[in-house]
C-alpha positions in Angstrom: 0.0 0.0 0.0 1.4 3.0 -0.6 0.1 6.2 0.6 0.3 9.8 -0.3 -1.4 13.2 -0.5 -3.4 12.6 2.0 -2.7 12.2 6.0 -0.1 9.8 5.5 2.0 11.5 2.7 4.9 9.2 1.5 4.4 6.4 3.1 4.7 2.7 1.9 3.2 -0.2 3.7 3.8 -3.8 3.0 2.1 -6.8 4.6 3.4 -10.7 4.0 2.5 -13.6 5.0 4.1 -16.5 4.4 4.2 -20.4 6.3 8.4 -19.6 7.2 8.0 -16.6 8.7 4.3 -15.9 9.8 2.8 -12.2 9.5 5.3 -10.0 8.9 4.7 -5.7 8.2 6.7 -3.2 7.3 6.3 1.0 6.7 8.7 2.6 4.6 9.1 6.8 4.7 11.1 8.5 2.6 12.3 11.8 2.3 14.9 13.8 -0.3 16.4 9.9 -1.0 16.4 9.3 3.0 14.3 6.0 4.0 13.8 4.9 7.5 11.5 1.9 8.4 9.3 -0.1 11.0 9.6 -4.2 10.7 6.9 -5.9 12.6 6.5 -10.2 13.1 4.4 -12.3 15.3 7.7 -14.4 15.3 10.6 -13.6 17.3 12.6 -15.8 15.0 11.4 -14.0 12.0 13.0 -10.6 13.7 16.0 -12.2 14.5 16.7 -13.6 10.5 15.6 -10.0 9.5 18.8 -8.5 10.0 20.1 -10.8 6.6 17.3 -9.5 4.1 17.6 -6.2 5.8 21.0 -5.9 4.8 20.3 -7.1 1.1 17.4 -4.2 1.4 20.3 -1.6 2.3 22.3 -2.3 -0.3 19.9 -2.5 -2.9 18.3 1.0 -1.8 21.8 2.3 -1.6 22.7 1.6 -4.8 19.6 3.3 -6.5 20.4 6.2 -4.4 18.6 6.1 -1.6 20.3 7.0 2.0 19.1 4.3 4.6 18.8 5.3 8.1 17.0 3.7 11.3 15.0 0.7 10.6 13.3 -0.5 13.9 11.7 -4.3 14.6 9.6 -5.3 16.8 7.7 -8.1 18.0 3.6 -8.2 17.3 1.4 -6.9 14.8 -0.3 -3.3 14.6 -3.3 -2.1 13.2 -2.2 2.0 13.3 0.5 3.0 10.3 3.5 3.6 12.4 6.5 5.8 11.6 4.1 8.1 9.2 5.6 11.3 8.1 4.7 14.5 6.3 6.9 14.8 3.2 6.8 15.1 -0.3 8.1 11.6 -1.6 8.1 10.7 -4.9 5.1 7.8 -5.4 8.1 6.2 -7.5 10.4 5.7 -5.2 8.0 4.5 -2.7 6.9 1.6 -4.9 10.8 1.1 -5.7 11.5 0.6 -2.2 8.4 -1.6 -1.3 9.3 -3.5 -4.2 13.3 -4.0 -2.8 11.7 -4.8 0.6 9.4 -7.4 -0.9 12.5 -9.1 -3.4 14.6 -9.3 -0.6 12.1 -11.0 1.7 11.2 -13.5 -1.3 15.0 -14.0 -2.3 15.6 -14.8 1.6 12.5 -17.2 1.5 13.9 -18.7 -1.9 17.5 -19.7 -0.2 15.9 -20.9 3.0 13.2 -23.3 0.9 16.7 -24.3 -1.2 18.3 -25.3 1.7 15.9 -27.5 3.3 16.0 -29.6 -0.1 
């Protein structure tokens, strides 16, 4: 989901689910090529593996020229957006970053499948 021009201006929300790694949200903000982040799982395990496609996130934003600052995790699910800011994002680069965040996630899910075979 990503939202804009309205209350929650430049903000992109993903929501997985997946039989590895439960329910698993994330909101993205970005502003002038700066993203910071929110990672939420039912799963403590799921936070604790998060660190490894959070760091092929980074480098992937990085390298299309985004700056990536604090991404927080914690351990739940919420119903309220969290992390919401007023800014002027681009709708493109939120999509490019929900898309990195989702790649990441499936490439991580990918090796972990591969590995049990």
């Amino acid at each position: 989901l990503i939202q804009k021009n309205s209350g929650n201006k430049g903000t992109a929300q993903i929501t997985m689910q997946s039989d590895e790694l439960g329910l698993l949200q994330a909101s993205f903000t970005a502003r002038d090529h700066k993203v910071s982040g929110f990672v939420t799982s039912e799963q403590q395990q799921t936070l604790q593996q998060a660190g490894e496609w959070m760091e092929e996130v980074k480098k992937n934003l990085t390298s299309q020229g985004f700056e990536v600052g604090e991404v927080a995790y914690a351990k739940g699910t919420r119903e309220v957006p969290v992390g919401l800011a007023e800014n002027s994002s681009d709708t493109k680069d939120l999509y490019q970053i929900a898309k990195t965040f989702v790649k990441a996630v499936s490439n991580y899910l990918e090796r972990m499948n591969k590995n049990e075979n």
